[in-house]
GULOZA-750469 format. One record per residue (C-alpha): x, y, z. Coordinates in pm, whole numbers, padded with zeros to 5 digits, always signed. Layout:
BEGIN
XYZ/...
// end
This chain:
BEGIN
-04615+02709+02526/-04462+02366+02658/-04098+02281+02596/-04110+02009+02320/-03825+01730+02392/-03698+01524+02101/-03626+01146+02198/-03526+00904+01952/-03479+00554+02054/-03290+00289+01813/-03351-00092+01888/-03070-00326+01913/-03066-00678+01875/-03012-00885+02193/-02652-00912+02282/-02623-01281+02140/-02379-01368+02431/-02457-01717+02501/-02316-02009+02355/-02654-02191+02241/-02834-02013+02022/-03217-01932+02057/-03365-02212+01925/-03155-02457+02095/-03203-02303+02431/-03596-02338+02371/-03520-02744+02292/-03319-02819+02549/-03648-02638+02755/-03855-02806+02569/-03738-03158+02628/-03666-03065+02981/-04056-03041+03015/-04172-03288+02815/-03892-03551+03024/-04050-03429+03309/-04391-03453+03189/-04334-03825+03116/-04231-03912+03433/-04545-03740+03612/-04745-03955+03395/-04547-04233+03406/-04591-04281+03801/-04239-04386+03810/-04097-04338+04148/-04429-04239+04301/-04311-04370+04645/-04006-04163+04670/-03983-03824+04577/-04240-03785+04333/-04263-03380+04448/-03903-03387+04255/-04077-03428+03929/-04285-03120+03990/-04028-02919+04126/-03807-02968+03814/-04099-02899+03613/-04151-02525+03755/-03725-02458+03720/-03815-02561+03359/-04091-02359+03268/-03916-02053+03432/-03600-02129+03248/-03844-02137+02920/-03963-01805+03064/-03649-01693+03131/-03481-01757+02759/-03798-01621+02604/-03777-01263+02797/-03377-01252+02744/-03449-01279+02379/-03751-01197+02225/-03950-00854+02256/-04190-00954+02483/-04179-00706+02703/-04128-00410+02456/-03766-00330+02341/-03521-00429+02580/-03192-00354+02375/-03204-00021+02277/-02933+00284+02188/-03174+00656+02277/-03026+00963+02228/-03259+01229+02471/-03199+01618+02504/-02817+01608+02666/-02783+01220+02706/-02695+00932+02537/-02869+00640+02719/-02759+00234+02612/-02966-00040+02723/-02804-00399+02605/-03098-00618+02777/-03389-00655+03041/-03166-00730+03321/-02873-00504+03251/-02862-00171+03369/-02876+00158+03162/-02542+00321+03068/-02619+00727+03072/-02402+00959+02882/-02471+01308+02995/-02329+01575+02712/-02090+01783+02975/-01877+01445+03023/-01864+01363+02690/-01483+01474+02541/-01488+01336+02223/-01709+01068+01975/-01544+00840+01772/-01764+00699+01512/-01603+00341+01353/-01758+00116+01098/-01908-00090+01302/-01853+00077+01673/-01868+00393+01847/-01627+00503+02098/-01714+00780+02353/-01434+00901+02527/-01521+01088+02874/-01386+01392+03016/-01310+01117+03297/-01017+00948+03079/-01271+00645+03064/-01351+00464+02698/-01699+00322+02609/-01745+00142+02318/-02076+00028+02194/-02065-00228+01883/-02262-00141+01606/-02314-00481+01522/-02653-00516+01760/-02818-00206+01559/-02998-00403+01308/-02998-00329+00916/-02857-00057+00711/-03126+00196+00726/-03137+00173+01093/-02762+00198+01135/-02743+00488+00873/-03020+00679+01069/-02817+00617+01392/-02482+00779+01205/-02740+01060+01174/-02883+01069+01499/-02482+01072+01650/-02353+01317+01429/-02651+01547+01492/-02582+01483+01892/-02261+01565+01841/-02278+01898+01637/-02607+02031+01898/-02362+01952+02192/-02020+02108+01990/-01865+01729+02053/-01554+01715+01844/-01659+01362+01635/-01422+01144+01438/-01540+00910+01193/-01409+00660+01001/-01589+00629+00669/-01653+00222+00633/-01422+00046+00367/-01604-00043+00068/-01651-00428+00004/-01431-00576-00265/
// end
């Protein structure tokens, strides 16, 4: 009989890290073609360097391009927590690399309100915010998912019970 693995992958949110947000990214892309745009049509400095306009126009559509895959799904989920059989695996974007956590090197979980702390048999910290995991089901199932990682794995956890809002 094949060996049946459990995977369970949690989406994040995009790590939000830039200091325009979505939307205004997409305008300033968005006037940045339609600028261009105007001055293809416009024939305005047709004897010079008229290639320019074009040129600009291609670093604008793939900085369009660029914003939209940083940020929206488009390519499947890109942000994701997944807890496999004897890893923890953290993905915080497209072009970031994976963080793997095998079990062996894992000393101790510390499960915060809104982060979670692994400390390594290597004396080095991790902390992943909780604030990317998105609603309170999703974040409740992920308290599930770590406390069941830790207890298959015998990984002493610590957590903090969040304070109730006044």
């Amino acid at each position: 009989m094949p060996r049946v693995t459990k995977t369970t992958r949690i989406r994040l949110r995009p790590a939000d890290t830039s200091k325009v947000p979505f939307w205004g990214q997409m305008a300033i892309g968005g006037l940045w073609v339609a600028y261009t745009l105007f001055l293809i049509y416009s024939n305005t400095g047709v004897q010079d360097y008229h290639f320019l306009h074009y040129v600009f126009l291609v670093f604008s559509l793939v900085y369009i391009g660029y914003v939209l895959v940083h940020n929206a799904p488009i390519f499947g989920t890109q942000s994701y927590l997944e807890f496999t059989p004897g890893y923890i695996v953290h993905k915080s974007g497209l072009f970031r690399p994976k963080q793997v956590f095998a079990a062996e090197t894992i000393e101790a979980l510390d499960l915060l309100p809104m982060q979670l702390r692994l400390r390594l048999r290597s004396n080095d910290l991790y902390t992943l915010s909780l604030r990317e995991v998105k609603g309170p089901k999703r974040r409740e199932r992920f308290r599930g998912e770590i406390r069941q990682f830790a207890a298959q794995y015998n990984i002493p956890l610590n957590e903090t019970a969040p304070q109730p809002r006044r």
